[in-house]
N, CA, C and O atoms as a MOPAC input file, in Angstrom:
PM7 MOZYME 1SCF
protein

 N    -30.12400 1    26.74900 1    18.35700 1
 C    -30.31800 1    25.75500 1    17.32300 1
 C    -30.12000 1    26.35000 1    15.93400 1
 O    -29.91100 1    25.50500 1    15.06300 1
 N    -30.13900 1    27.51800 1    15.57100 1
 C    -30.27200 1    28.48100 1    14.19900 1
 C    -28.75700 1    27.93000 1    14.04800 1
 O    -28.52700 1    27.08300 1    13.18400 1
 N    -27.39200 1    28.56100 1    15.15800 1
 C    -26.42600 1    28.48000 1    14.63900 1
 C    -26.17900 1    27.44100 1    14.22500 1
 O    -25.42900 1    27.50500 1    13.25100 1
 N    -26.58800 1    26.02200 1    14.63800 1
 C    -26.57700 1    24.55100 1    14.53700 1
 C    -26.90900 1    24.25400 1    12.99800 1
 O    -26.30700 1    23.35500 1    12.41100 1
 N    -28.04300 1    25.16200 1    12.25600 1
 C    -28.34900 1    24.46400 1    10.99200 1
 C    -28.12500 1    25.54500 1     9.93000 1
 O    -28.91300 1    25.76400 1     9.01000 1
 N    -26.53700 1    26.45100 1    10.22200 1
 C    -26.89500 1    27.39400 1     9.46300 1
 C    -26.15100 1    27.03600 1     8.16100 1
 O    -25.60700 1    25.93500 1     8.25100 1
 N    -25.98200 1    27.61900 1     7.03800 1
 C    -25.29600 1    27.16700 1     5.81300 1
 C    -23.73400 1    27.39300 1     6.13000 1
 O    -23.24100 1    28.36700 1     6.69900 1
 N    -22.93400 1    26.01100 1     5.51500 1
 C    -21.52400 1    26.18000 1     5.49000 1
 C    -21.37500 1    26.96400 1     4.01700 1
 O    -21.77000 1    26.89600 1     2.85300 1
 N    -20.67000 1    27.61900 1     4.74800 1
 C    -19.67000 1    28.45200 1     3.44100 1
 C    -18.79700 1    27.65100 1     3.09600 1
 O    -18.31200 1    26.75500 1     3.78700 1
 N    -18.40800 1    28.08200 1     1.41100 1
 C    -17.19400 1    27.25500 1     0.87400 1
 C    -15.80900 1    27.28100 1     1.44500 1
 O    -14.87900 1    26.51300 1     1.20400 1
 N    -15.84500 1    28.14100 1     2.11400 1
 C    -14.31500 1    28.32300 1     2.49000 1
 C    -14.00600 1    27.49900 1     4.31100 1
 O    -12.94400 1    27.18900 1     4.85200 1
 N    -15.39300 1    27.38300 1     4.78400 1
 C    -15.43300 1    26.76500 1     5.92900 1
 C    -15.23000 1    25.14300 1     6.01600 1
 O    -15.91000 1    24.28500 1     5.45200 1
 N    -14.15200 1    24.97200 1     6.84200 1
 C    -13.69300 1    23.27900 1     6.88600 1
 C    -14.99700 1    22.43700 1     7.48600 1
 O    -15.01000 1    21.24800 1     7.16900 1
 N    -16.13700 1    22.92600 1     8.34600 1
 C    -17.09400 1    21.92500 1     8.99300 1
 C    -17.96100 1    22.71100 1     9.49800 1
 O    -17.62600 1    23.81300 1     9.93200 1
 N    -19.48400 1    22.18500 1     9.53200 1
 C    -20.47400 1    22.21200 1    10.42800 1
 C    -21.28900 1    21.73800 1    11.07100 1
 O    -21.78600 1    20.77800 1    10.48300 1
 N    -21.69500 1    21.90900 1    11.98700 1
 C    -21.97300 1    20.92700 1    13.63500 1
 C    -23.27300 1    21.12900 1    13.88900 1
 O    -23.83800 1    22.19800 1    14.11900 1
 N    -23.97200 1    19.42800 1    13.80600 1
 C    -25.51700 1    19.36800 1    14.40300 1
 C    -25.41200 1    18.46700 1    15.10900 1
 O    -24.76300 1    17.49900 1    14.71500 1
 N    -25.99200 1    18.45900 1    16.36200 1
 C    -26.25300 1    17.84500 1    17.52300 1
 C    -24.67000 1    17.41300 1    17.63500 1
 O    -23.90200 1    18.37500 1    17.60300 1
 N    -23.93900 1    15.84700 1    17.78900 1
 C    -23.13500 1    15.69700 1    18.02200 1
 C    -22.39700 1    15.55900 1    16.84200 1
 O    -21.18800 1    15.35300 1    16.94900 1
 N    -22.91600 1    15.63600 1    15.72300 1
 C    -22.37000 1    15.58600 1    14.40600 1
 C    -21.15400 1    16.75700 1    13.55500 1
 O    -21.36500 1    17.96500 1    13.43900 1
 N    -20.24200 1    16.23100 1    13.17900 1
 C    -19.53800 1    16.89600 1    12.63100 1
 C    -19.24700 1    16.73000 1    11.32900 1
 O    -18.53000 1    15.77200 1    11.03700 1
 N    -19.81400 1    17.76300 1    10.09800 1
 C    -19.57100 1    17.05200 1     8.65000 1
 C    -18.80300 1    18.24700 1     8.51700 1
 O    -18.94200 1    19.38800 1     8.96000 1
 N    -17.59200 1    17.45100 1     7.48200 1
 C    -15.77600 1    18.49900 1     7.30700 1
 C    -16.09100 1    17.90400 1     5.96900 1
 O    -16.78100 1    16.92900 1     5.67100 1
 N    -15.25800 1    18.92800 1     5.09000 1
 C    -14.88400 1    18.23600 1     3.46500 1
 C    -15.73800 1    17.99200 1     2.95800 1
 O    -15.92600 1    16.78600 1     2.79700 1
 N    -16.52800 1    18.73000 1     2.53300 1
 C    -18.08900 1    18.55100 1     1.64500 1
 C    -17.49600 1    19.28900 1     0.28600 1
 O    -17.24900 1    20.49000 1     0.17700 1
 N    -17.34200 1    18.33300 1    -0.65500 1
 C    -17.17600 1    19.55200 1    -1.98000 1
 C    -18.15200 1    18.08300 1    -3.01400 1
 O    -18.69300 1    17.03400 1    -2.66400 1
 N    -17.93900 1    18.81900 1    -4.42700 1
 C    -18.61400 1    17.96200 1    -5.27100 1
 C    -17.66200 1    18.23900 1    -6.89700 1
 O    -17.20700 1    19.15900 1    -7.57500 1
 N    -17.73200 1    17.31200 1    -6.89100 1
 C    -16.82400 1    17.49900 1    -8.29000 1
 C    -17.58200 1    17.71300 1    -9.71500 1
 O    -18.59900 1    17.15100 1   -10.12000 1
 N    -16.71700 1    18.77000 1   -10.39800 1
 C    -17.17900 1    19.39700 1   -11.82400 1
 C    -17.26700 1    18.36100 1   -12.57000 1
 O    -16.52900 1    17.37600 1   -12.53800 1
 N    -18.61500 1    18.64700 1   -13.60300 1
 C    -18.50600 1    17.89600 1   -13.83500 1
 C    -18.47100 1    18.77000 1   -15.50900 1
 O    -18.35800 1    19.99400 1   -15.45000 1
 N    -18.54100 1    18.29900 1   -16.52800 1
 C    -18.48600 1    18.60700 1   -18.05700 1
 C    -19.76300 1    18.79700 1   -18.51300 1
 O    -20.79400 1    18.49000 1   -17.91500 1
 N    -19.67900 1    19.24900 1   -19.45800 1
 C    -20.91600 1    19.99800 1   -19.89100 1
 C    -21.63500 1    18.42300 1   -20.87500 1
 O    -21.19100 1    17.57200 1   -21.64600 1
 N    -22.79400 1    18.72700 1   -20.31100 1
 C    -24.27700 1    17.87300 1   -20.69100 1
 C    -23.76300 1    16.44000 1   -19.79900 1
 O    -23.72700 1    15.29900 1   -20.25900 1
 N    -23.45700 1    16.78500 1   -18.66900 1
 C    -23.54700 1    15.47800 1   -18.05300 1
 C    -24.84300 1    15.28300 1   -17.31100 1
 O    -25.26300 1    16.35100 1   -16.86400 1
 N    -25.57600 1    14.28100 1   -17.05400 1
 C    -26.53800 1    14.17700 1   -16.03800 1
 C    -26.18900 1    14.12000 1   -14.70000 1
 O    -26.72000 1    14.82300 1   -13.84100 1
 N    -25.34900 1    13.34100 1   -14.50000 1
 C    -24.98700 1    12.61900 1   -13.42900 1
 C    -24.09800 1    13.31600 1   -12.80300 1
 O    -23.43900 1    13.96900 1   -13.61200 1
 N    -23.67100 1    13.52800 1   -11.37600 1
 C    -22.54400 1    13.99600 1   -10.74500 1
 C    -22.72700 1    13.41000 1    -9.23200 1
 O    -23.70100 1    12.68700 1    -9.01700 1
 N    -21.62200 1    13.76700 1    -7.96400 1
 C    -21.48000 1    13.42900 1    -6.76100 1
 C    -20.61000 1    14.49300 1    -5.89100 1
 O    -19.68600 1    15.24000 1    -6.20900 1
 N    -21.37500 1    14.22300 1    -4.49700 1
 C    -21.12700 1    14.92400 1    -3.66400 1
 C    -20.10500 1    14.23800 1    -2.35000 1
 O    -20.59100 1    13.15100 1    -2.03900 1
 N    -19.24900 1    14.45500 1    -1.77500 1
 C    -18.08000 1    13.64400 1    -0.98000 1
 C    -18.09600 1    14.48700 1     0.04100 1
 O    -18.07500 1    15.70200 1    -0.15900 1
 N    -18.14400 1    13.84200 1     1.55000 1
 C    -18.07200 1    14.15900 1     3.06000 1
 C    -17.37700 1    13.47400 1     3.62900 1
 O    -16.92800 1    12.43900 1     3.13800 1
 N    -17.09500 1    13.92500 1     4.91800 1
 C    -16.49700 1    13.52000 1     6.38400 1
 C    -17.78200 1    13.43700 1     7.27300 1
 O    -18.39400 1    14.50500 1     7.25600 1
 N    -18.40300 1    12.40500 1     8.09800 1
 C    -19.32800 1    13.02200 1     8.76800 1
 C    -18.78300 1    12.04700 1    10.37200 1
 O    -18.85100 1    10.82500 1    10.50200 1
 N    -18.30400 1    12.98400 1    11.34500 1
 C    -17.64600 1    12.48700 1    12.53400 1
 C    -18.96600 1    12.41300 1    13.75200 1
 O    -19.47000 1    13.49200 1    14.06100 1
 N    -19.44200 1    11.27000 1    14.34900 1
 C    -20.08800 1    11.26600 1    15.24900 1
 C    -19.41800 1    11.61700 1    16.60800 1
 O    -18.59100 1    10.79700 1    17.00500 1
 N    -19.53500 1    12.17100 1    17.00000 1
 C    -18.75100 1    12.69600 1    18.85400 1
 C    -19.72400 1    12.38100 1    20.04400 1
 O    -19.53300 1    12.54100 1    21.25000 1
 N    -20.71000 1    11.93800 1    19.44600 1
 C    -21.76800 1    11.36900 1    20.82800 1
 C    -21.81900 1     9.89000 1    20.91800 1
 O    -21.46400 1     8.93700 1    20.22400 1
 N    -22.42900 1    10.09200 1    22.10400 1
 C    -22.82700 1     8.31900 1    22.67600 1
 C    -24.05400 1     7.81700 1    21.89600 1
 O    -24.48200 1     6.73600 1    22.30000 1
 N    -24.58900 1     8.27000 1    21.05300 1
 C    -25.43000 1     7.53200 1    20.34700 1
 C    -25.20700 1     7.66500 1    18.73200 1
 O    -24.79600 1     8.60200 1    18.04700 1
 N    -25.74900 1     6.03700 1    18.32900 1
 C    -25.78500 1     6.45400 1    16.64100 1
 C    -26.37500 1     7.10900 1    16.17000 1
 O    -27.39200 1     7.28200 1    16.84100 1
 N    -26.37000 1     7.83800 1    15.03900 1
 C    -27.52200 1     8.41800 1    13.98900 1
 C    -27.49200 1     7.95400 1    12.86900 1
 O    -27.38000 1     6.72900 1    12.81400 1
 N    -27.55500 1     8.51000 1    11.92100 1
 C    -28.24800 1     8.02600 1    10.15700 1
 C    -28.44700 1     8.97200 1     9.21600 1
 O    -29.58500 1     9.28300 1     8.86200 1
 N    -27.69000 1     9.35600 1     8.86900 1
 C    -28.19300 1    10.07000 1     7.65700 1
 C    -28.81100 1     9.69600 1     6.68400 1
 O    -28.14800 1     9.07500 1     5.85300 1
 N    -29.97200 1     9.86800 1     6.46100 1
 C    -31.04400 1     9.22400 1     5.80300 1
 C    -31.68500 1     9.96100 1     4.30300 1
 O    -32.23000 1     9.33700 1     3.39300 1
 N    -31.48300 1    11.20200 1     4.34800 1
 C    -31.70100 1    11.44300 1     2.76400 1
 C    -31.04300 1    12.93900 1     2.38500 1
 O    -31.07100 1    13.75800 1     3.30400 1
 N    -30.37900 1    13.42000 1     0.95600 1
 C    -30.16500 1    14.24600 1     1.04200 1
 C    -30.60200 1    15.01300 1    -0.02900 1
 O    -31.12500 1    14.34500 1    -0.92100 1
 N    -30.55000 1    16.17200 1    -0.21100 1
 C    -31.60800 1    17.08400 1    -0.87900 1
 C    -30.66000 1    17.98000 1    -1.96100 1
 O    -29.60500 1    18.21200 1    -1.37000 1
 N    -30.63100 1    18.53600 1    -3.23500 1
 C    -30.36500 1    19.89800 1    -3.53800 1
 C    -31.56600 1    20.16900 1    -4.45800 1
 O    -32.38400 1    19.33300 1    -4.84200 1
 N    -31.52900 1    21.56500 1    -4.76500 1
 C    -31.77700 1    21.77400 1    -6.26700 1
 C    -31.56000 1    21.78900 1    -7.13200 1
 O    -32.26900 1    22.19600 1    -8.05100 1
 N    -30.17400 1    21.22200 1    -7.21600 1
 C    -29.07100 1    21.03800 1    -8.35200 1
 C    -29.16300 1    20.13400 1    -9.28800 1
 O    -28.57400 1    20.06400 1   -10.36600 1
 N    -30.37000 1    19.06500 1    -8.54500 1
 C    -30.73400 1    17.72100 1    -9.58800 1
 C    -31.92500 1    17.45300 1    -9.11200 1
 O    -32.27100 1    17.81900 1    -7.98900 1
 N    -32.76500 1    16.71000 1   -10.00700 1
 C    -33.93700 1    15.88400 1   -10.57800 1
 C    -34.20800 1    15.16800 1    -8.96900 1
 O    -35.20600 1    15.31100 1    -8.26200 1
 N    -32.54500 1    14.09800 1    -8.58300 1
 C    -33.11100 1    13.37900 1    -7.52000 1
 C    -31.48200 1    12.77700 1    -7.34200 1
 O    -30.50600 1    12.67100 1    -8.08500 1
 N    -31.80700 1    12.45100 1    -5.88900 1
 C    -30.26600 1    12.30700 1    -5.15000 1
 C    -30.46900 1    11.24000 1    -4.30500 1
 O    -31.33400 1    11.01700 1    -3.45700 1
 N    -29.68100 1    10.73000 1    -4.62400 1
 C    -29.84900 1     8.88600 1    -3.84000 1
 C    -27.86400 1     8.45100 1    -2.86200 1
 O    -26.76500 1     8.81800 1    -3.27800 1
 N    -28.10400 1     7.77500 1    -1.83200 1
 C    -26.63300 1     7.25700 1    -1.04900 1
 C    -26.79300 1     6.44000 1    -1.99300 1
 O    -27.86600 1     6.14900 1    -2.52300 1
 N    -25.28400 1     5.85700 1    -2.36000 1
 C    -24.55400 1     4.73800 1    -2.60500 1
 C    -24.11700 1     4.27100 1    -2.19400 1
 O    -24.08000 1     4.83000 1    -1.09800 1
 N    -23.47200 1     3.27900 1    -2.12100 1
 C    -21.91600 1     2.57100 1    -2.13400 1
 C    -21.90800 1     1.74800 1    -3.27000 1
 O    -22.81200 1     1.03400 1    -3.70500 1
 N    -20.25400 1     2.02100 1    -3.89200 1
 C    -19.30100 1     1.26400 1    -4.57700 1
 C    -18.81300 1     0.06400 1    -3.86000 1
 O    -18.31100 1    -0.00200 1    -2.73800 1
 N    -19.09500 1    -1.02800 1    -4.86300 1
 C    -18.50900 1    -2.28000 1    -4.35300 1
 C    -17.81300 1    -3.07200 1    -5.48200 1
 O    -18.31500 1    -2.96100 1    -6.60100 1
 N    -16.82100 1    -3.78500 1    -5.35300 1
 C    -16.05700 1    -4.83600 1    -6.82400 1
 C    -16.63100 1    -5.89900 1    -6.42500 1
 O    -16.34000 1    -6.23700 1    -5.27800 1
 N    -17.59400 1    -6.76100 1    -7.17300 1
 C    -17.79300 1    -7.82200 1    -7.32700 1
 C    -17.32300 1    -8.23200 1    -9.01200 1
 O    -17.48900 1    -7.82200 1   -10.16000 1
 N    -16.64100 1    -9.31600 1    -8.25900 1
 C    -15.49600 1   -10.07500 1    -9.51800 1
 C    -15.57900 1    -9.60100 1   -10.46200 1
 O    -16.22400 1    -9.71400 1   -11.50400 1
 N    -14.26800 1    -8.54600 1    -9.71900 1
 C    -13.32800 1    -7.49900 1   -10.65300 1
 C    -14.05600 1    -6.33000 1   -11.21600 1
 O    -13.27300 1    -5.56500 1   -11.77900 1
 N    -15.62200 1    -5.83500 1   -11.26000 1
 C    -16.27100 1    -5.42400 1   -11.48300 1
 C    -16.94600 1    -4.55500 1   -10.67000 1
 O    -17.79100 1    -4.95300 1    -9.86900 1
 N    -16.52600 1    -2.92900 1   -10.85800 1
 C    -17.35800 1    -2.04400 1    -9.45300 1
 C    -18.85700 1    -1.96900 1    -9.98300 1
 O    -19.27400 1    -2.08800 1   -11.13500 1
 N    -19.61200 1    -1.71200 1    -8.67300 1
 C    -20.76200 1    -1.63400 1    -8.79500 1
 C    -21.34900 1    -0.81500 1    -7.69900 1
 O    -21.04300 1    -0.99000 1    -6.51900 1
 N    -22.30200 1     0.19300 1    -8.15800 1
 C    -22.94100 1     1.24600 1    -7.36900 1
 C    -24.04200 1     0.09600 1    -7.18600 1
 O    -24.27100 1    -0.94500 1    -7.80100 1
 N    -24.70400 1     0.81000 1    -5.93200 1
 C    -25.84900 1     0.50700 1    -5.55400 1
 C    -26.44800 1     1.28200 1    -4.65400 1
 O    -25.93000 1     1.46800 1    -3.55300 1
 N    -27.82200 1     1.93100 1    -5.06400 1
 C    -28.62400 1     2.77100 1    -3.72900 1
 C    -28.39900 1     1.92200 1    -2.02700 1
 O    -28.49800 1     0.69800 1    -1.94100 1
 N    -28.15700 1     2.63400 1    -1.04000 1
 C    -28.53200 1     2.18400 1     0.29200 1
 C    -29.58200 1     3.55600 1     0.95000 1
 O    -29.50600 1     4.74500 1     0.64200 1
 N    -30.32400 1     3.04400 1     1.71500 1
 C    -31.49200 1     3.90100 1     2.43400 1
 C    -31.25800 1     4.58900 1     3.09200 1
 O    -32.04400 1     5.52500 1     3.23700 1
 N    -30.15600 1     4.53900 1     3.80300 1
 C    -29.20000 1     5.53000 1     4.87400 1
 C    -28.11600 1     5.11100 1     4.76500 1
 O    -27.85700 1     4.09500 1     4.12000 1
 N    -27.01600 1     6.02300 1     5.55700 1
 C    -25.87500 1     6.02900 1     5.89500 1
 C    -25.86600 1     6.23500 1     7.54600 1
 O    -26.23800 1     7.19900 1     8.21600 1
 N    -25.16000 1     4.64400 1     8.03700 1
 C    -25.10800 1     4.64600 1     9.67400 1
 C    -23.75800 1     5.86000 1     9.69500 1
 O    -23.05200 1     6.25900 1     8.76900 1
 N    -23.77000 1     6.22500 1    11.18200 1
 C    -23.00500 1     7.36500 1    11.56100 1
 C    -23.04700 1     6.54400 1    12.88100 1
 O    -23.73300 1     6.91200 1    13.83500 1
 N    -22.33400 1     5.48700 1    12.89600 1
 C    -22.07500 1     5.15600 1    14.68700 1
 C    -21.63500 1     5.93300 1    15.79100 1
 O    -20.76900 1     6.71300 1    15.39300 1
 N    -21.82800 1     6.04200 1    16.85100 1
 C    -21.33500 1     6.80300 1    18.26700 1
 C    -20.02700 1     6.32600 1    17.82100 1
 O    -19.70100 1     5.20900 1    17.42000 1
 N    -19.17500 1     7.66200 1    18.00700 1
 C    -18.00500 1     8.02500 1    18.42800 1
 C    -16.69900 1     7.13100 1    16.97900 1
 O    -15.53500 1     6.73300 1    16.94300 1
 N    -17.64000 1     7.21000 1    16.24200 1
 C    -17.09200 1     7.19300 1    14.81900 1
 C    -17.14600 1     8.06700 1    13.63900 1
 O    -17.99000 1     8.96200 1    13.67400 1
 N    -16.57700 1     7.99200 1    12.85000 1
 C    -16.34900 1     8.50300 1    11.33800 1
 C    -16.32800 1     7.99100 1    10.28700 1
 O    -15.38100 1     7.23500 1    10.07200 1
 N    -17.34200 1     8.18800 1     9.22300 1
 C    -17.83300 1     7.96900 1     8.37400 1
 C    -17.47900 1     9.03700 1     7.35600 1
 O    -17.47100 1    10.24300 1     7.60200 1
 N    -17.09600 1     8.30100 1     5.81600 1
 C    -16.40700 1     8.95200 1     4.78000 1
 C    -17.16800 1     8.69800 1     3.83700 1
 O    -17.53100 1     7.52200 1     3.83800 1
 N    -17.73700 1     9.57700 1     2.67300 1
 C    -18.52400 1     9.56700 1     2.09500 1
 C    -17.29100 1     9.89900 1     0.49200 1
 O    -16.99700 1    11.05800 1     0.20100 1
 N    -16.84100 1     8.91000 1    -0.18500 1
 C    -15.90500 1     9.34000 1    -0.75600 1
 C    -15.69700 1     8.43400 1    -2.22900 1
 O    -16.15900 1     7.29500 1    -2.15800 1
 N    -15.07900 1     8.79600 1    -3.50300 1
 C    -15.29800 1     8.50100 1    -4.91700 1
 C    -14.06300 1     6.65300 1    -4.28200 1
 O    -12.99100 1     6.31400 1    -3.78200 1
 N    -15.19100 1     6.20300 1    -4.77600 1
 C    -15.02800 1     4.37500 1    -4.53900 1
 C    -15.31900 1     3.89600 1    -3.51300 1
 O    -14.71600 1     2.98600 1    -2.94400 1
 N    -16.41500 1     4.52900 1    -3.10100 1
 C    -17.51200 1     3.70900 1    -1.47700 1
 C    -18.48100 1     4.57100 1    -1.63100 1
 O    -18.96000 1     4.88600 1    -2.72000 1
 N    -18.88100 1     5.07500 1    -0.35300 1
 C    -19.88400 1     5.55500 1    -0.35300 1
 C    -20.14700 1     6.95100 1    -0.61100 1
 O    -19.27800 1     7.65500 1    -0.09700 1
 N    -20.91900 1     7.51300 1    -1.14200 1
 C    -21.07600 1     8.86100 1    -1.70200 1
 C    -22.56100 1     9.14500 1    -2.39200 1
 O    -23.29800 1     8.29000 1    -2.88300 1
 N    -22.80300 1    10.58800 1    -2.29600 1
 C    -23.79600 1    11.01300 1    -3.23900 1
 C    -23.86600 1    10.81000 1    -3.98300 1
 O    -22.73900 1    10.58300 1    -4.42400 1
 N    -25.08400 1    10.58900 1    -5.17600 1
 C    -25.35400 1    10.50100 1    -6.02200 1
 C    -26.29800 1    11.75100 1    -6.27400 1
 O    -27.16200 1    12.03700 1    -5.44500 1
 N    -26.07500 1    12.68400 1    -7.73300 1
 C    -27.16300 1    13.44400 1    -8.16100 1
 C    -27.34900 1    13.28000 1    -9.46200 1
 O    -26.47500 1    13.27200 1   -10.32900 1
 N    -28.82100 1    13.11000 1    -9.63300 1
 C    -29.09500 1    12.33000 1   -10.82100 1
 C    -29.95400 1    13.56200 1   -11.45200 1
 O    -30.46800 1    14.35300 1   -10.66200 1
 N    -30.12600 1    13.74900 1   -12.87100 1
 C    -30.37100 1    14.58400 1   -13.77800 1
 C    -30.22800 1    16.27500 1   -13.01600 1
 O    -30.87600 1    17.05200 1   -12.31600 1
 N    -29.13100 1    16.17700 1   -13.60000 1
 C    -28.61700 1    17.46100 1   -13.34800 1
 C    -29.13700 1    18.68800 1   -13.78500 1
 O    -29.44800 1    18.65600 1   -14.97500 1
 N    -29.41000 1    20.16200 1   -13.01100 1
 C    -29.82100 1    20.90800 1   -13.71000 1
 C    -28.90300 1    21.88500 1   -14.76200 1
 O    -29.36700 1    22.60500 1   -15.64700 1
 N    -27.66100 1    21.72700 1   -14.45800 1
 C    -26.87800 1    22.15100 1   -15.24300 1
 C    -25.69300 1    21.29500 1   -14.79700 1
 O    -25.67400 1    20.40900 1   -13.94200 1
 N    -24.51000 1    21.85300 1   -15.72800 1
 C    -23.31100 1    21.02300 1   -15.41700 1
 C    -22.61100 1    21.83100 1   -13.65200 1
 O    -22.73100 1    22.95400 1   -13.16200 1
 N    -21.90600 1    20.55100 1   -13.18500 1
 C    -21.28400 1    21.31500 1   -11.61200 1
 C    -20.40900 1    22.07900 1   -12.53700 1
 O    -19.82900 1    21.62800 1   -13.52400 1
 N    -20.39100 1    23.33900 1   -12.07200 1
 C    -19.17700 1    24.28600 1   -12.58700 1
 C    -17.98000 1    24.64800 1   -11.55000 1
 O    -18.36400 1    24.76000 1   -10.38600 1
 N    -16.57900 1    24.85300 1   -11.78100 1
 C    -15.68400 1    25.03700 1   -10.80500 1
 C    -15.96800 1    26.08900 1   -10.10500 1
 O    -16.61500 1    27.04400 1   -10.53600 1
 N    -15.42900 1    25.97200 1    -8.79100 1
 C    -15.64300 1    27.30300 1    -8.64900 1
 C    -17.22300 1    27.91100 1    -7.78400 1
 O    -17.18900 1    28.63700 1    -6.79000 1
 N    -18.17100 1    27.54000 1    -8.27200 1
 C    -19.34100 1    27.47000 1    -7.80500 1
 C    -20.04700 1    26.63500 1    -6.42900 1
 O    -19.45400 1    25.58600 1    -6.18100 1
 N    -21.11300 1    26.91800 1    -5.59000 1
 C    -21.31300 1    25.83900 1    -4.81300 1
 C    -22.79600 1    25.59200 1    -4.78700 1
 O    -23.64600 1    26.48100 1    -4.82400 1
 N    -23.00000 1    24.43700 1    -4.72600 1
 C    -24.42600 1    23.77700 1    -4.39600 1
 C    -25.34600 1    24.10300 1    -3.28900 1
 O    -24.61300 1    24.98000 1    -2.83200 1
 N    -26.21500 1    24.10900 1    -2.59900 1
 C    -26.45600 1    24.39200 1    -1.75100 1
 C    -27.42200 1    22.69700 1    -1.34100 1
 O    -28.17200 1    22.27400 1    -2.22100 1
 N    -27.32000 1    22.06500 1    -0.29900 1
 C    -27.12100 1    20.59100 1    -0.42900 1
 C    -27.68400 1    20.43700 1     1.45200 1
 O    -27.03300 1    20.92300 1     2.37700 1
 N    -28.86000 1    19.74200 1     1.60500 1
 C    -29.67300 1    19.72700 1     2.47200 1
 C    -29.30200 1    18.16300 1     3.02700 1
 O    -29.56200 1    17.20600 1     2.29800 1
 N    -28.66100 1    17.95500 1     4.39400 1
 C    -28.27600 1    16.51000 1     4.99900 1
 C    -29.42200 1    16.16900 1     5.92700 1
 O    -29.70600 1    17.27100 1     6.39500 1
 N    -30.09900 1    15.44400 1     6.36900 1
 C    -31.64800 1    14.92100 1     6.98500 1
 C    -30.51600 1    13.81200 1     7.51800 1
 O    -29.83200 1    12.98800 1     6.91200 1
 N    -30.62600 1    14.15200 1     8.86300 1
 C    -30.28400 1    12.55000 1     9.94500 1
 C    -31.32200 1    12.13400 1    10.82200 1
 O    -31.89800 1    13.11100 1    11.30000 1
 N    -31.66900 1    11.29400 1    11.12000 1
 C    -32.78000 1    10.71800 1    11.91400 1
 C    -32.41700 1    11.41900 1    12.99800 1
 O    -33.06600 1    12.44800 1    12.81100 1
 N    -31.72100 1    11.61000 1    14.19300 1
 C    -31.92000 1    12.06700 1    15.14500 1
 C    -31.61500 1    13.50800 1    14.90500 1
 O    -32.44700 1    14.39200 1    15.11000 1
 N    -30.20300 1    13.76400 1    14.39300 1
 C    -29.86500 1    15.42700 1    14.90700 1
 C    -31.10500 1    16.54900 1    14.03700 1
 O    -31.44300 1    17.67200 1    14.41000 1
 N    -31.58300 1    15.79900 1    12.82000 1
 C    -31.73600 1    16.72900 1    12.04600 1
 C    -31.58700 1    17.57400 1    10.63100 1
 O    -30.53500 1    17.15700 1    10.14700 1
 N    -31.86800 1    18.06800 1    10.18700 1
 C    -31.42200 1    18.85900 1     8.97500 1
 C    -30.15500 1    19.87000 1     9.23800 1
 O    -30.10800 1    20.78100 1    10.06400 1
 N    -29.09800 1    19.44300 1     8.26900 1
 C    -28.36600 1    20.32400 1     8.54700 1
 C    -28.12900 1    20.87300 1     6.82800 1
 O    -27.70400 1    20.04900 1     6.01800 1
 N    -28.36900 1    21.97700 1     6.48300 1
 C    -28.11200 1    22.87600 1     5.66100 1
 C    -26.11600 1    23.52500 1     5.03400 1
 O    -25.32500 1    24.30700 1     5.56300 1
 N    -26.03300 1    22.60400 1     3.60400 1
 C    -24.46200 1    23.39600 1     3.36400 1
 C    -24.97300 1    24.00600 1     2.11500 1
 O    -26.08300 1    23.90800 1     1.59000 1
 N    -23.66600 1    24.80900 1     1.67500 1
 C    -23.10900 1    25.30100 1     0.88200 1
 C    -21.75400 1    24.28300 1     0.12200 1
 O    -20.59700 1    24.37400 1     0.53300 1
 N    -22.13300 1    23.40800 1    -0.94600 1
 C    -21.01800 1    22.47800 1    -1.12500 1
 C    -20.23400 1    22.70200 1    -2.17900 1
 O    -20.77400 1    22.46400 1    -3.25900 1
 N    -18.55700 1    23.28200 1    -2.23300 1
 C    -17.80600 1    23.55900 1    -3.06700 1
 C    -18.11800 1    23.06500 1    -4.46500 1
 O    -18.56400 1    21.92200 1    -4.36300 1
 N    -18.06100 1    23.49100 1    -5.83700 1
 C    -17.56800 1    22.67900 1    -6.47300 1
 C    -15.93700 1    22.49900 1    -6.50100 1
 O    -15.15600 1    23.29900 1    -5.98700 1
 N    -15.60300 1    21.41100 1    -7.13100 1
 C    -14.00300 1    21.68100 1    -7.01800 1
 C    -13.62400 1    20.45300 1    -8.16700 1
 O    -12.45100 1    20.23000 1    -8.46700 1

């Protein structure tokens, strides 16, 4: 189970809890004195049951909430959701104009180059522990 929740390195394409597969975790730089920034995934279910990713963690900010982006007439709009479903034997994209991280009061600006270290909580598999690019 250790190897299951250990930290992805930046240079590593994915890491695997229970049947879960999260690929493409980076977070984009952001400019200096911003509060706000986001974090973007792949998260591939390979089992017969759903899960949920239900909250995610860094120390990088104040407080970190799921979204999704939606256009209501003509107009995008974020909005918190409580989880993110991860259906059996689907894939779920966590990506800039749907759904994605949110990190709110930043402790410094994302710098290039650098990585986050960024805690995923799913109802069934677990905590899984990255290392998330900036880029």
């Amino acid at each position: 189970m250790a190897a299951l929740s250990s930290p992805l390195r930046a240079q590593e394409a994915e890491a695997h809890i229970g049947h879960l597969i999260v690929s493409g975790a980076n977070a984009r730089a952001t400019p200096p004195g911003a509060a706000v920034g986001a974090i973007y995934f792949t998260i591939q279910n390979t089992g017969a049951t759903a899960d949920a990713l239900e909250s995610v963690s860094t120390p990088a900010a104040r407080s970190v909430q799921l979204h999704v982006t939606n256009t209501v007439n003509g107009v995008m709009q974020m909005r918190e959701v409580k989880a993110l479903d991860c259906p059996a034997g689907a894939t779920v994209k966590a990506e800039s104009g749907g759904l994605h991280v949110m990190l709110i009061g930043l402790a410094a600006p994302l710098t290039l180059g650098t990585t986050l270290d960024v805690s995923l909580r799913f109802r069934a598999a677990g905590v899984l522990t990255l290392k998330v690019p900036v880029t």
